[in-house]
LODO-220371 format. One record per atom (N, C-alpha, C): x, y, z; residue in three letters. Coordinates in steps of 0.05 Angstrom, whole numbers, plus 32768, in hexadecimal, padded with zeros to 4 digits. Example, Ala and Ser with C-alpha at 12.3 -4.5 7.8 and 13.67 -1.06 7.14 Angstrom:
81087F8E809CALA 80F67FA6809CALA 81087FBE809CALA 81017FD3808ESER 81117FEB808FSER 81028001809DSER 
END
This chain:
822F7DF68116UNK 82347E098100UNK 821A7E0E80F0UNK 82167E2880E7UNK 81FF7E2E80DEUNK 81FA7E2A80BCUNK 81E47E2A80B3UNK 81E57E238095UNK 81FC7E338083UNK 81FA7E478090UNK 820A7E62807AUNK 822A7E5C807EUNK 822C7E4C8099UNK 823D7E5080A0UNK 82517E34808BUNK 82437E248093UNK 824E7E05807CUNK 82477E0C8060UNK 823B7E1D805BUNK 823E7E2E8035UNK 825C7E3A8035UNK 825E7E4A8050UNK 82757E54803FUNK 828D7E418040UNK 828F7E348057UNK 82A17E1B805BUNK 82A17E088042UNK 828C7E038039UNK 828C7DFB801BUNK 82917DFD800BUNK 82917E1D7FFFUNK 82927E2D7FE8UNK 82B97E307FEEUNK 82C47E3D8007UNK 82DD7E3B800BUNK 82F27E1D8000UNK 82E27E08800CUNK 82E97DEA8009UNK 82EF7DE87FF0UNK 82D77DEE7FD8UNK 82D67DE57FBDUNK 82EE7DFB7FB1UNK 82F27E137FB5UNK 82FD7E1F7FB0UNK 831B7E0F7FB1UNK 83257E0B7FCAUNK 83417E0A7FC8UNK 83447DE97FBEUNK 83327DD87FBDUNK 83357DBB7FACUNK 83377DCC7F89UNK 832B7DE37F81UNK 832F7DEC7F6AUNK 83497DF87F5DUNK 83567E007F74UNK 83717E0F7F72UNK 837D7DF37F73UNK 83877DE87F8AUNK 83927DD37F8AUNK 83917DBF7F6AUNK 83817DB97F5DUNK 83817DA87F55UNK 83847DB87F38UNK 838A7DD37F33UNK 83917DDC7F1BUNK 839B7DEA7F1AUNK 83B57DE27F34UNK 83CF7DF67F38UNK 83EC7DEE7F23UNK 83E37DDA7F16UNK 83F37DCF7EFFUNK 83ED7DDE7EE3UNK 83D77DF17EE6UNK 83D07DFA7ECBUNK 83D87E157ECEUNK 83EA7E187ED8UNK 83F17E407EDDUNK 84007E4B7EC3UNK 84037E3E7EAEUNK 840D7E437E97UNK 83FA7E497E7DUNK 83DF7E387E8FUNK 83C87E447E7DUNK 83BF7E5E7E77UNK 83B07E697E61UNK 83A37E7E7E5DUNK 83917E7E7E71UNK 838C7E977E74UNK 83747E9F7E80UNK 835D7EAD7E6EUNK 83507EC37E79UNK 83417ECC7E62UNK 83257ED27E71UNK 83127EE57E66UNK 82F57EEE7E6BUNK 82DF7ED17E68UNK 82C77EDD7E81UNK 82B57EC57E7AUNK 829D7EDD7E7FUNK 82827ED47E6FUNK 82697EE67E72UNK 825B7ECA7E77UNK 82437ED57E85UNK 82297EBC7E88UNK 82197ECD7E8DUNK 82017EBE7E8BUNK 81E77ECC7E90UNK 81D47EA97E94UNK 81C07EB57EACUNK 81B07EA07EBBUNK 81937E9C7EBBUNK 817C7E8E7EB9UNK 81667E947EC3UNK 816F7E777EDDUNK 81537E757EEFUNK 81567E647F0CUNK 81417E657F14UNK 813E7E5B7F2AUNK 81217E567F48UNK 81397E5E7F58UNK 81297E6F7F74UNK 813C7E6A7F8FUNK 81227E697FA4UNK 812E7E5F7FB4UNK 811D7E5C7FCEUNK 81267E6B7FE9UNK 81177E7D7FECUNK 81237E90800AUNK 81107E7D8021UNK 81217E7E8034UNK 811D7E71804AUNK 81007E868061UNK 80FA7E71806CUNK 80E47E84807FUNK 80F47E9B8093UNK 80EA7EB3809AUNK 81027EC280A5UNK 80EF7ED980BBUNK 80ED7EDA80CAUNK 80EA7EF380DDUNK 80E87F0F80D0UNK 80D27F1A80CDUNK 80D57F3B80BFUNK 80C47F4A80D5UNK 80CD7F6680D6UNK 80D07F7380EFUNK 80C87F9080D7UNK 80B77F9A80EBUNK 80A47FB480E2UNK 80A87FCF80EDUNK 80B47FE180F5UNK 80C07FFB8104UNK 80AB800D80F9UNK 809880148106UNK 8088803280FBUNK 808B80438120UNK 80A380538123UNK 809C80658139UNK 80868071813BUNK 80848081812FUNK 807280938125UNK 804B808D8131UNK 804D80788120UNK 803980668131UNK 803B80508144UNK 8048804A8145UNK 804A803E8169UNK 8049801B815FUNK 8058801C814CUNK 805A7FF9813BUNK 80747FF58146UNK 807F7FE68152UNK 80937FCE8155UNK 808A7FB6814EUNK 808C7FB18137UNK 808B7F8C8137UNK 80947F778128UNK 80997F59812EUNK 80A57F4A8123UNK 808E7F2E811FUNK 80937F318107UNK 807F7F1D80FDUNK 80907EFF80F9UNK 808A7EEF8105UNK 80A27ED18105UNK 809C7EC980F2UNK 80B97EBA80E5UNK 80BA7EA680D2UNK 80A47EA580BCUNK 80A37EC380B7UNK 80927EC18095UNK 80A47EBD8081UNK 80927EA5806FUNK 80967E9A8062UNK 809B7EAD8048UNK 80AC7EA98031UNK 80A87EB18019UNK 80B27EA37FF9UNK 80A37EA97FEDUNK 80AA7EA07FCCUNK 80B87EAF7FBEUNK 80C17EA57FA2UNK 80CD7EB97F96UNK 80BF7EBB7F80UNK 80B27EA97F74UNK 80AA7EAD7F59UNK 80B87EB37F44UNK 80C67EAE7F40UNK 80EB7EAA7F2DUNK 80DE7E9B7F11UNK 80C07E987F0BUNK 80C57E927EF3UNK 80AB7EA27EE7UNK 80A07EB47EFCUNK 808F7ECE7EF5UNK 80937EE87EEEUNK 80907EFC7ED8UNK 809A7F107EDCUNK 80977F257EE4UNK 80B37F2C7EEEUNK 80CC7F347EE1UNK 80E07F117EF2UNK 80E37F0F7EDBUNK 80F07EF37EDFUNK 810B7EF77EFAUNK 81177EDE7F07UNK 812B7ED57F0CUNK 81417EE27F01UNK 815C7EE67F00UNK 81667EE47EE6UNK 81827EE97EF4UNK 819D7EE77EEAUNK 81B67EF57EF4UNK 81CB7EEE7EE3UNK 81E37F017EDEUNK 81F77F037ECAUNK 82127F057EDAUNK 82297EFF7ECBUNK 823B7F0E7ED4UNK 82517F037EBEUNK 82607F1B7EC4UNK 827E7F1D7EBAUNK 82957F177ECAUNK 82B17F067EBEUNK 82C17F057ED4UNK 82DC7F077EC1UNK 82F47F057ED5UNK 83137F047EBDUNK 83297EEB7ED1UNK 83307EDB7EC1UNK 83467EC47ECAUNK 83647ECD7EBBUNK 83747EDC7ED6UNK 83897EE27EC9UNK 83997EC67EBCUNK 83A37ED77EA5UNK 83AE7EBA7E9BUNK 83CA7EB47EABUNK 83D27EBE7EC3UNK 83E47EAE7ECBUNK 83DB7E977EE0UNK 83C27EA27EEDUNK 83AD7E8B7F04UNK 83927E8D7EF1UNK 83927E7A7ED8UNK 837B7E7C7ED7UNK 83687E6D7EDFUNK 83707E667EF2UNK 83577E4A7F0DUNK 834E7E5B7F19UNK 83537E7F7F24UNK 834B7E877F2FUNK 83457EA27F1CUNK 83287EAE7F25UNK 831C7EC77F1AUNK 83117ED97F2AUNK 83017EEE7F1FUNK 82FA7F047F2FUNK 82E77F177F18UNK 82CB7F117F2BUNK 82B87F147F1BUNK 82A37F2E7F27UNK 828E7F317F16UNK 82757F487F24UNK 825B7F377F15UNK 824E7F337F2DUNK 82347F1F7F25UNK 82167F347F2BUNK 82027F357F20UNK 81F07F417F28UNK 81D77F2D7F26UNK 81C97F267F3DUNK 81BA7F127F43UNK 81967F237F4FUNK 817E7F1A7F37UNK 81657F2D7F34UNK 81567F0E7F4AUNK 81587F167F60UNK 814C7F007F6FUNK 81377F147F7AUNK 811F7F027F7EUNK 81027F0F7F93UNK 80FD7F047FA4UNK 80EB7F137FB3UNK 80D97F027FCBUNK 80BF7F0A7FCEUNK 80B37F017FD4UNK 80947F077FE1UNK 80837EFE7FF1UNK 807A7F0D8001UNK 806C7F018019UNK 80507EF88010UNK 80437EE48021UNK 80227ED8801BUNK 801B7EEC8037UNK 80077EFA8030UNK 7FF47F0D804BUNK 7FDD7EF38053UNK 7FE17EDC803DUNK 7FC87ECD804CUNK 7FD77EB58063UNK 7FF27EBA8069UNK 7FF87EA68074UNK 7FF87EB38091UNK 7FF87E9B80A8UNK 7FEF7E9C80B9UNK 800B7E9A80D2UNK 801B7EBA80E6UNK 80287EBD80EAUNK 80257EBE810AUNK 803B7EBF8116UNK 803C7ECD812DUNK 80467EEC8134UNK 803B7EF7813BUNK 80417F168149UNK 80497F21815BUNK 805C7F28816AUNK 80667F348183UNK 806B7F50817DUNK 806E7F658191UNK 80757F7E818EUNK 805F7F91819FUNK 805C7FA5818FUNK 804E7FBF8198UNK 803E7FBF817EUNK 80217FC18180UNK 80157FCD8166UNK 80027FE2816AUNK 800180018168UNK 7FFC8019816BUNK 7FF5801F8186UNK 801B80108191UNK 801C801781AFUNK 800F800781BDUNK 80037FF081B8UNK 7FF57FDF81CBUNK 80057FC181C4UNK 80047FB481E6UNK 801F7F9F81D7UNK 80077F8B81CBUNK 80137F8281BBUNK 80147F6781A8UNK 801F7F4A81A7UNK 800F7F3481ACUNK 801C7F1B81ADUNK 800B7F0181A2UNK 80097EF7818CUNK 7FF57EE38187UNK 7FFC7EDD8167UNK 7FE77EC9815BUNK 7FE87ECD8142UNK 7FD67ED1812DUNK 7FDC7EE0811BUNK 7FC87EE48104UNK 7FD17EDC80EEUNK 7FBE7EEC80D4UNK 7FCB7EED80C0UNK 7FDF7F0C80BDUNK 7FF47EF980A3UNK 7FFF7F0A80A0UNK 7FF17F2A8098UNK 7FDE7F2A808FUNK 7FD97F3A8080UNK 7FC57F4D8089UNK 7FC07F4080A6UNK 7FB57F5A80B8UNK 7FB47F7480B7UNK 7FC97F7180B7UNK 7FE27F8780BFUNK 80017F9180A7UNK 80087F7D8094UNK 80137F7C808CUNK 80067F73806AUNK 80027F8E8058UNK 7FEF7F768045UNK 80077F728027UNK 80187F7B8027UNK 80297F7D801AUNK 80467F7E8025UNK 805C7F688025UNK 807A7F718021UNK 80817F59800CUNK 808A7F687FF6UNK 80A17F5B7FE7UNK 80B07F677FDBUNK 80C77F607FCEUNK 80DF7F707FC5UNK 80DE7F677FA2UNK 80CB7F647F94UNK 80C27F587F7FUNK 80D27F6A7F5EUNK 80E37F7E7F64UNK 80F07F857F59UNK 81117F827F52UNK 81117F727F5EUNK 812B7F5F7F6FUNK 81397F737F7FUNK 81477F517F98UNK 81557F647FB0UNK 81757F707F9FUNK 816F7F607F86UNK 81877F707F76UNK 81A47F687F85UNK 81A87F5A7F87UNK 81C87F537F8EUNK 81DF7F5C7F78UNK 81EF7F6C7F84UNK 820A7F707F77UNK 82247F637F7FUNK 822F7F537F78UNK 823E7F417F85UNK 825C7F447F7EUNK 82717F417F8AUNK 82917F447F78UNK 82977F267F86UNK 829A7F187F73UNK 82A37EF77F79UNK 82C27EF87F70UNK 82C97EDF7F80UNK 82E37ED07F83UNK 82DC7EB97F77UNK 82DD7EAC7F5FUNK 82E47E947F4AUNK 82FF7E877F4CUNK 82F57E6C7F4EUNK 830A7E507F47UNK 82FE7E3D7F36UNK 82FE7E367F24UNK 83037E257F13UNK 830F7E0D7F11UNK 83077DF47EFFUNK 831A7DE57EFFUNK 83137DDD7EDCUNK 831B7DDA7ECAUNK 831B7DD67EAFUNK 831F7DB17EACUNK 830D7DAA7EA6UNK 83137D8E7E9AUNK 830E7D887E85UNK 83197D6F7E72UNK 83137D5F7E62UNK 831E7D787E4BUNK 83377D827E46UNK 83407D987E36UNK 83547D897E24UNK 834A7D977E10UNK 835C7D917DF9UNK 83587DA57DE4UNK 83657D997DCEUNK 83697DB27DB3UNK 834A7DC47DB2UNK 83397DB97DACUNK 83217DBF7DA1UNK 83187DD27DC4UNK 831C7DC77DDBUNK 830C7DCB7DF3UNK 83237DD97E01UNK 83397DEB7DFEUNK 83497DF87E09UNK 833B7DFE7E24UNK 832B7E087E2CUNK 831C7E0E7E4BUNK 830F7DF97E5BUNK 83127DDE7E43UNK 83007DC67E52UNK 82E87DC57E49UNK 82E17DAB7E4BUNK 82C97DA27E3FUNK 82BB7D9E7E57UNK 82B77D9B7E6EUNK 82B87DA57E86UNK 82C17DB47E9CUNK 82B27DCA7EAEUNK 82BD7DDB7EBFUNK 82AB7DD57ED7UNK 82BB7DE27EE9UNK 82A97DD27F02UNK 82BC7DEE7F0FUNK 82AC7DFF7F22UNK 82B57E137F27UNK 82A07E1D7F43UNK 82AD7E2F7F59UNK 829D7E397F6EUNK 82AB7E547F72UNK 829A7E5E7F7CUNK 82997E817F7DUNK 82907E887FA2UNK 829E7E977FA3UNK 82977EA97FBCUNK 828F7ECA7FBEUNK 82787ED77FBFUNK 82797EF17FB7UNK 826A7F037FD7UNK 826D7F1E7FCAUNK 82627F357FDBUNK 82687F4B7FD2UNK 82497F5C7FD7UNK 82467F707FD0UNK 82307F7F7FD0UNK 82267F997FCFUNK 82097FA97FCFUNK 81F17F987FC9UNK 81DD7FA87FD6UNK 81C57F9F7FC4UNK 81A97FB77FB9UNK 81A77FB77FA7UNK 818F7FCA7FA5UNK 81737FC47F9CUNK 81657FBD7FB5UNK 814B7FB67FB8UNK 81377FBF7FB9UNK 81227FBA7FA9UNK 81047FCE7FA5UNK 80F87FC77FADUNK 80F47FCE7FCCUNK 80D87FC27FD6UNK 80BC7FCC7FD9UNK 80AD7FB97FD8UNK 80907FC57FD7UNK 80877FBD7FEEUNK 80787FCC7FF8UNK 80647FC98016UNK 804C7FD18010UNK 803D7FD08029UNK 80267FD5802FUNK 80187FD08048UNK 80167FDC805EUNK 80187FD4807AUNK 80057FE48085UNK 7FE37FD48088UNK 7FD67FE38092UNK 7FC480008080UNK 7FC97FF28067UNK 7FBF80008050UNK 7FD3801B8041UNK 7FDF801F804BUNK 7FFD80338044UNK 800E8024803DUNK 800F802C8020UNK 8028801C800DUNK 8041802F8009UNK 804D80218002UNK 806980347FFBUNK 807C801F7FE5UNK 808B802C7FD6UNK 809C80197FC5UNK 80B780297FBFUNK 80CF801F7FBCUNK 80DC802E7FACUNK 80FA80177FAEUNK 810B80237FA2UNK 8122801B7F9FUNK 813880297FB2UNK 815080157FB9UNK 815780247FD2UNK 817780197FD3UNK 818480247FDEUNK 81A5800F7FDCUNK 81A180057FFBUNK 819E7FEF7FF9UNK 819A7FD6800BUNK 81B87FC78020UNK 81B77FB9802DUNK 81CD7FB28037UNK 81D77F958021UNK 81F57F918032UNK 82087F7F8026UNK 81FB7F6C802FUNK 82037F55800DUNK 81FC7F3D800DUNK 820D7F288000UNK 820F7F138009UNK 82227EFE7FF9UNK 821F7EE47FEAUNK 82277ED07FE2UNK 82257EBC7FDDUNK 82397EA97FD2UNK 82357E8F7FD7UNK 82417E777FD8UNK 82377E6B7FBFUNK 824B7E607FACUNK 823C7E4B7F97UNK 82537E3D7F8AUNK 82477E287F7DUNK 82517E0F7F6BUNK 823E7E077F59UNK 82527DFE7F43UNK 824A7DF87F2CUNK 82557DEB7F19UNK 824B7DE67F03UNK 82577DD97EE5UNK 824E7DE27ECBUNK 82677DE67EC0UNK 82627DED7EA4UNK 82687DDF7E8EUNK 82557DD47E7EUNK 82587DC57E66UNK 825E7DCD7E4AUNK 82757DC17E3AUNK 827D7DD57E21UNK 82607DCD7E0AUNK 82597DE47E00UNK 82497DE37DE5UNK 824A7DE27DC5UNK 825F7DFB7DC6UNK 82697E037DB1UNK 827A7E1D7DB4UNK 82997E107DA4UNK 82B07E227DB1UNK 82B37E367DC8UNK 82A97E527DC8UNK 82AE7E557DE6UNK 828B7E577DF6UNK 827B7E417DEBUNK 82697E4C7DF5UNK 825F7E2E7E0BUNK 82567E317E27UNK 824A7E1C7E30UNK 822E7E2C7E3EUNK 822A7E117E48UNK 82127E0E7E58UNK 82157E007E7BUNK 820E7E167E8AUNK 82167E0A7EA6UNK 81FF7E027EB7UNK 81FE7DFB7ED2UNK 81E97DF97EE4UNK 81F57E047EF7UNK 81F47E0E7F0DUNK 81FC7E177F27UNK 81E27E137F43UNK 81F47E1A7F58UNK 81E47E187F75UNK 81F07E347F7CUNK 81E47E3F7F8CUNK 81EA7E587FA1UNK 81DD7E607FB9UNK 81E67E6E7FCBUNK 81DB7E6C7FE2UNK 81E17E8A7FE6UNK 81CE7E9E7FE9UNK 81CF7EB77FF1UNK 81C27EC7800DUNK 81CF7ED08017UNK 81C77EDD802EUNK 81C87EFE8033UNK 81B37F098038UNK 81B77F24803BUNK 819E7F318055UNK 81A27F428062UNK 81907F428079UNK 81857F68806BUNK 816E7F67805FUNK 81647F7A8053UNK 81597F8D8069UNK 81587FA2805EUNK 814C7FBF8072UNK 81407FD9805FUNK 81237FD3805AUNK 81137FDF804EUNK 81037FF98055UNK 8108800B8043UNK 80E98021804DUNK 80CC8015804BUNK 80C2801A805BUNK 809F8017805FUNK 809380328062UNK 807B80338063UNK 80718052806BUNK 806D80518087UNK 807B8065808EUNK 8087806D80A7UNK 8094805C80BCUNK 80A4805480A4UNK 80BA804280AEUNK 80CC803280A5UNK 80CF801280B6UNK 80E5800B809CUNK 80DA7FE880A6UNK 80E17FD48095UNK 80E27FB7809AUNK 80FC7FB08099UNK 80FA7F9780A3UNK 81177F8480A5UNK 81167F6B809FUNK 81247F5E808DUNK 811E7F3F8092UNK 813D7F3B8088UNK 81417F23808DUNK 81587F0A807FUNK 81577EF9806EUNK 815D7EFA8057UNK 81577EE98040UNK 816B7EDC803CUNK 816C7EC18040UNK 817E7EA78041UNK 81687E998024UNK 817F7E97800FUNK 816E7E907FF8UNK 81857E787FE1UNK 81727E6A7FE0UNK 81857E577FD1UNK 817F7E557FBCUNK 81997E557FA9UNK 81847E537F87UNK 818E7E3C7F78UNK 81847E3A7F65UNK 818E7E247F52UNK 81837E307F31UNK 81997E357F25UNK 81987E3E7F09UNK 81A87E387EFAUNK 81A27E427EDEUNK 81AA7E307EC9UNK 81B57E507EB0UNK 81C17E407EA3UNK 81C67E587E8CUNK 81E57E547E7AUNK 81EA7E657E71UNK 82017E5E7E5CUNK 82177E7D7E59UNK 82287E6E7E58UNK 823B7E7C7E59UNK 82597E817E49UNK 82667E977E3CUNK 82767E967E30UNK 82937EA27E32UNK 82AB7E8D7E2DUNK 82C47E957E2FUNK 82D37E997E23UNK 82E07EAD7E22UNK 82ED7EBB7E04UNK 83087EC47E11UNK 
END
């Protein structure tokens, strides 16, 4: 089974131990939650693939590596809103928007296969031969509609929602990504509606003050991007794991 594949097996798992174990509280209120995040994530090394017909480019550059820089700006950052009907309030239904980046190093040192202006290609260079710019540094912009479970602990008069929450989410949805290139000295940039992307996560939320806490979370997002270039388009897969922090309120 593949990484993505035991995330979601995970994220499903935690989920129904959440229902299960706060199927005794169906008498509870439910009610709105807002948060807002800063984080680090780490995108995995990934295959990106270069299409210029026009000029006679087929190619796939292996397992380039990328950063995100999540604490440079335009920062990391992601929010969302959700609602727990008060008759299941263990379970919610939310819209998350997640400002994640990537960026490639042109000084790192790749392999090449393909066609490059019609002549085949096989060996390695730098990235940046040929490729002196791709990153999506305006974020790949994730729009997400999640499925929330909850579990409320340590509740009483003062902590009606718990003085602990421990909660996992399952989402999917658009993405709108601004990518920048530069391939061969021809740049191009813009913003674009991107393909579907998802993610897996768990977490905990700590009470602060009345409805206000402070949480930490994990997530695991995956989306297989498809970009314009000049006279053409890129491809990669961004398998990206994050870990963030932030606070959040329930009213």
């Amino acid at each position: 089974m593949r990484l993505s594949g035991k995330l979601i097996f995970l994220a499903i798992l935690i989920l129904g131990v959440a229902l299960c174990g706060t199927a005794q509280n169906l008498d509870d209120d439910g009610g709105w939650v807002i948060a807002g995040y800063l984080g680090g994530a780490h995108t995995g090394a990934s295959d990106l693939t270069i299409s210029q017909p026009t000029l006679g480019n087929d190619l796939t550059f292996e397992r380039v590596r990328f950063s995100s820089r999540s604490f440079d700006p335009p920062l990391y950052y992601g929010f969302r809103g959700g609602y727990f009907p008060g008759r299941i309030p263990f379970l919610g239904f939310e819209a998350e928007f997640i400002h994640l980046k990537v960026f490639s190093d042109p000084q790192q040192q790749v392999r090449v296969t393909g066609r490059h202006r019609n002549n085949p290609i096989s060996g390695e260079l730098p990235l940046g031969d040929i490729v002196q710019q791709y990153s999506i540094s305006h974020g790949v912009n994730l729009l997400l509609f999640n499925v929330a479970a909850r579990h409320r602990m340590m509740r009483d008069v003062d902590a009606p929602d718990g003085r602990v929450i421990v909660a996992a989410r399952v989402g999917v949805g658009p993405t709108l990504p601004h990518t920048e290139s530069r391939i061969e000295g021809a740049g191009q940039e813009q913003y674009e509606i991107g393909r579907i992307g998802w993610q897996a996560a768990g977490g905990a939320e700590f009470k602060l003050w009345r409805g206000w806490y402070v949480f930490g979370e994990y997530k695991f997002t995956r989306t297989r991007q498809q970009g314009k270039v000049s006279a053409g388009i890129a491809e990669s897969l961004l398998r990206t794991h994050h870990g963030v922090f932030g606070f959040s309120y329930h009213f």
